[in-house]
Every structure is written in C-alpha cells, then in structure tokens.
N, C-alpha and C positions, 0 to 999 in steps of 0.2 A: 392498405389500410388508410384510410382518409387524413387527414392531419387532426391535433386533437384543437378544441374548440379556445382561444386563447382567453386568460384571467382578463375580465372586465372590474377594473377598481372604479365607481361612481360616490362624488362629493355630494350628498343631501347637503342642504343646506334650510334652514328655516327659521321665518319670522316666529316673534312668541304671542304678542299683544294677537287675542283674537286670529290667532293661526292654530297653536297650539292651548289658547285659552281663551273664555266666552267672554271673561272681560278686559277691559282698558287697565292695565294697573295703575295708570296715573288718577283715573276715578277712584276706585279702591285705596289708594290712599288718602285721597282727598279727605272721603271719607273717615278714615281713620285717626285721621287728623282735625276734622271739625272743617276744613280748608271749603268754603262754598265756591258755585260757580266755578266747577273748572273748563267745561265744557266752551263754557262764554270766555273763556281767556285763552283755551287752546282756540278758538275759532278767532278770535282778535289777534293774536299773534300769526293766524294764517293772512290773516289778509292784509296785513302789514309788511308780509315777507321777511321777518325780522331773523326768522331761525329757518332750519332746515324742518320738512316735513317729517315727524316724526321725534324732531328731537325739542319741541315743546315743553316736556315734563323735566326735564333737565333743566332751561332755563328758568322755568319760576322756580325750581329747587333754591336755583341760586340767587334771583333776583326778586321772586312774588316775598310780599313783609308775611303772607299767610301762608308759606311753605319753607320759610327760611329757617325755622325750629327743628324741620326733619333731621332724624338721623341717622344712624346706621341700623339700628334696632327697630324704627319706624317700616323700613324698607326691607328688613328681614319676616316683621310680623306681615306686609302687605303681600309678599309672595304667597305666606301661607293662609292668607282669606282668596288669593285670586280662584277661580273655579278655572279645573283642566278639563280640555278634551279628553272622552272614554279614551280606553285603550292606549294612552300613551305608553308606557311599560311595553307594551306586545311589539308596538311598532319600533324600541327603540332593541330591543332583543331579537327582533328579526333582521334590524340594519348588525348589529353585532355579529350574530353569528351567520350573515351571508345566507347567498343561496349557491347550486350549485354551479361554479364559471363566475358568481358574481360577487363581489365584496363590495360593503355599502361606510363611508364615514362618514358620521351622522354631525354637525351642529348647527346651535343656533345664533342665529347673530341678531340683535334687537335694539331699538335704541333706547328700550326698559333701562331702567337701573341694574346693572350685574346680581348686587345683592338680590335682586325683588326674582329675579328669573333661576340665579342659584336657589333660592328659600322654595321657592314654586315648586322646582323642578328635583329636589334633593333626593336623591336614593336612586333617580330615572335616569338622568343625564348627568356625566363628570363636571365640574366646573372648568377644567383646564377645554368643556368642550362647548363653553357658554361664551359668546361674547355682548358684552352691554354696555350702558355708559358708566365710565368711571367716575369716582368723585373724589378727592380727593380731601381729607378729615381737618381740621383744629384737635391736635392733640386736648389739650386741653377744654377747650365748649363741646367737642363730636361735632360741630358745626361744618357742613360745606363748604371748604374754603375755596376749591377751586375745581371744576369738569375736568377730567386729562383728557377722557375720548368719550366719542356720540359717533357711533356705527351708524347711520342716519342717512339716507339719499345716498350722494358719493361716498360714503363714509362705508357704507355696505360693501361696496363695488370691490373699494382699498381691501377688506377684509377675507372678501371671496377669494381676492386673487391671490392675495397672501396664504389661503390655507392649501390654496391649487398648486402654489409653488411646494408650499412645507412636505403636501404628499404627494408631491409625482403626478396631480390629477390633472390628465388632458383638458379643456375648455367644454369641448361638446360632451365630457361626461359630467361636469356639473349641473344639479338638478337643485330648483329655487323654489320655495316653497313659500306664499304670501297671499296676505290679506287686503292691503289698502295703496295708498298715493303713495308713502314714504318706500315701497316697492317698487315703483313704474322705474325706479333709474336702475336698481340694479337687474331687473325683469328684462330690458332693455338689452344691459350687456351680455347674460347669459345668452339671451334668443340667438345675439349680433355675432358670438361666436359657438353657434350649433350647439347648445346647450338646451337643458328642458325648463317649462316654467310651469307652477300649476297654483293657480286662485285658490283659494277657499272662501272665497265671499263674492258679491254680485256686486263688486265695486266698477264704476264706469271705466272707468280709467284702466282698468285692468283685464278687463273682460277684450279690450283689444289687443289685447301685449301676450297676456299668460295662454301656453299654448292648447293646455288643457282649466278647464274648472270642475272643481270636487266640490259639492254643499255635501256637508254632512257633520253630524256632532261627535263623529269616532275621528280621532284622527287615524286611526288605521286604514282608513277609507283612502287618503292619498296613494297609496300604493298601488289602487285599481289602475290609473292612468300610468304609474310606472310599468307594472309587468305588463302594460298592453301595449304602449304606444314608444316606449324605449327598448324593453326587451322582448316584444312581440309575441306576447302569450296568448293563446286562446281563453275563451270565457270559461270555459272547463277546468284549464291547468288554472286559471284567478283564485275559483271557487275552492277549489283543493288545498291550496295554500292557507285560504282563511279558514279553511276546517284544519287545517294541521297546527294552525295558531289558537287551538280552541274556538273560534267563531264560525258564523256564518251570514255569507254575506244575502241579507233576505230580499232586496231592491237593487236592484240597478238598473235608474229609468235615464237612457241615455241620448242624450241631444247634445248639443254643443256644449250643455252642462252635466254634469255626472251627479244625480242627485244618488247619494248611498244610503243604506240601512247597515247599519253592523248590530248582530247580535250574538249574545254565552251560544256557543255549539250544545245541541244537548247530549245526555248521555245518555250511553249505547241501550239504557235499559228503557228511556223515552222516545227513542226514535219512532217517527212515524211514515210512512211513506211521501216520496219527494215527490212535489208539487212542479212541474213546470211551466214558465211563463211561454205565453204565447205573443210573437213578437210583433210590432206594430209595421204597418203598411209603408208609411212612409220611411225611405232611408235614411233618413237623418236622424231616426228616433227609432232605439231596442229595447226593449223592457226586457229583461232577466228575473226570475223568480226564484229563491231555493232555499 
C-alpha cells in the first residue's frame, strides 16, 4: 500500500486596498469626510519619501489639519461604503473548510486602518484575522492621539513571519496575495524563501516579482493559480471545484496574466450543453471556455 499523501497546512495571506476591494479606502474616506485632494498628498508624500509606501493615509490621520477630525466612527462608516470583490464569502469558506490533504489560514494584513477593513469585511473574515494600522484614541476628543502599528513595506514582512511562527507554517507554504508598490518588499521575501506570490493588478513593479497575476473582479478567481501552480491540478479538477462552489468559471484566457470570468453556476433545471474552448496556437497563451 503506498504511504498516505501527508497534510499540506498553507498561510494565504492578503492585501485589502484594491486586492480584495475596487477602491482606495483612504479616497473613500476622504470623501466622507469633505477632506479634498488626497491623491496630490498621497503622491507628495511619495516623493518626499517621508513614510513607508502604503502607510500614507495613517499619517495625514495624524498630521493632515483636513484629516485630523477623523474618528473612530468615521473609519467604521468608510469600510462599509468601500466596494468588495464578488465572491469574497465563497473564497473565505473554501480556505475554511479545506480541501482534501490541504488546510488553507486565511488573513489579511493592510496598511488600511483596522477599523476601516474590520467594518468592510464583517460577518467574512474574523477580526482577530485582520491586521491594519492601529490608532490609538484621546479618551475624551475620539481624537488620534498616536499610530501603535502600520503593517506597511517591512512592516508586512514582521507580520507574515509572525503568523508563520504562531501556526507552524513552513516559508515555502506561504502564499501572498497583492495589488501595488507597498507589496514589492514583502512579495520579495515570500519568493526569497520558496513561497507563492500572485498580483491582482498590472502594477510595474510587481509584474516582475509576483509569480503569478490574476485580473479579475471575483476575488475567487485567485484560486486558479493556487490549485494550478502550487497544488498541481488539472484545468478539469479547477473547473469542478468552482462548480462545487456554486460557480463557474466561464474565461480563462491565459498568458503570463490570468485574465478570469467568475460567474452564479446555473441550476440543474437551466443547464445547457457545455461549450468548449478551442485552445490558442501559441504556448504561452490557453483559452478555456465553460
């Protein structure tokens, strides 16, 4: 009898800003707040070098005279206007309950405001499996009195490694999931020790680092590069999985970039005869249909 296949435990780990949501929350509250021009003030603070990439919206919390009003409630109401990626829920129920050999612990680390990504993400993801930047209150005003922590560049890296330790997770099964620059250092360190990395966006910078990229507005759509290129599934076993999740994956046009379609699976009483794509000539590029 062969020996049996041994438990694979793998650490997901993922950005929130525009990873698992379409907007900026530091925009989204700007807005919410009257606060103009943030954009010109995150990009002057870039070229000043003054903060860490990513952790922008934290300091004018603390130091902009047009953010310095924010407060706790500000920050709770700006999670619940941010817009999510589809299908969050499916994907965080599928890291829950595993597949079979593999066990998946899902969090996200941002350099968001805690609040703003708890508020977003509430009923989806636990808090104790959030990390953000901390703020630290004036009893009395609600007032920002002082940042504790900004997960942000190295700030990620400290974080990852810390949750590698808390669960037992080897290096090369961590898997890092990101959208922009404030990514590239901890993208970095996952790659440097055998770890996965996967884009969701067409950021320069990242397009050389991340090992795979995913465009797609489901975030269930990550997963294609996981069962393919970590756990070695066929395009067939992919397909099966998204129909046993209620979906179906209708696009996989595949190049260096994975561009996805996720859509509701229908039911059994609409089904229509499956369509298959016809695969493109060149190796570098599959089309999948279904």
């Amino acid at each position: 009898m062969p020996p049996a296949t041994p438990f694979r435990h793998f650490l997901v780990v993922s950005d929130f800003d525009q990873t698992l949501s379409f907007n900026d929350s530091g925009q989204v509250l700007s807005e919410l707040i009257g606060a103009g021009s943030f954009q010109q003030k995150v990009d002057g603070l870039e070229r000043t070098n003054l903060v860490q990439q990513g952790a922008e919206l934290a300091y004018l919390i603390r130091h902009d005279p047009e953010f310095r009003g924010v407060r706790r409630e500000h920050l709770e109401e700006t999670g619940r206007r941010v817009r999510l990626r589809s299908n969050i829920p499916a994907l965080i129920d599928l890291m829950s309950r595993g597949l079979d050999g593999c066990g998946f612990s899902f969090f996200v680390i941002s350099a968001a405001p805690r609040e703003v990504i708890q508020s977003a993400l509430e009923g989806i993801v636990s808090a104790e499996h959030i990390f953000g930047t901390e703020f630290d209150y004036d009893q009395d005003s609600g007032e920002v009195r002082s940042i504790l922590r900004v997960p942000a560049g190295y700030g990620k890296v400290a974080v990852v490694e810390e949750l590698e330790a808390r669960l037992g997770v080897t290096p090369d099964r961590t898997i890092y999931i990101g959208d922009g620059s404030s990514d590239v250092h901890v993208m970095l360190h996952v790659n440097n020790r055998d770890g996965f990395t996967i884009a969701v966006s067409e950021n320069t910078q990242l397009a050389r680092i991340a090992k795979r990229t995913v465009l797609s507005d489901d975030a269930f759509a990550v997963m294609v590069p996981i069962f393919e290129q970590v756990l070695g599934w066929k395009s067939s076993d992919i397909r099966s999985v998204f129909e046993s999740n209620g979906l179906t994956l209708q696009l996989w046009e595949k190049a260096r970039t994975d561009r996805v379609t996720v859509g509701q699976a229908p039911s059994s009483s609409d089904l229509e005869p499956a369509v298959t794509g016809q695969a493109d000539s060149t190796p570098e590029r599959t089309a999948i249909g279904g």
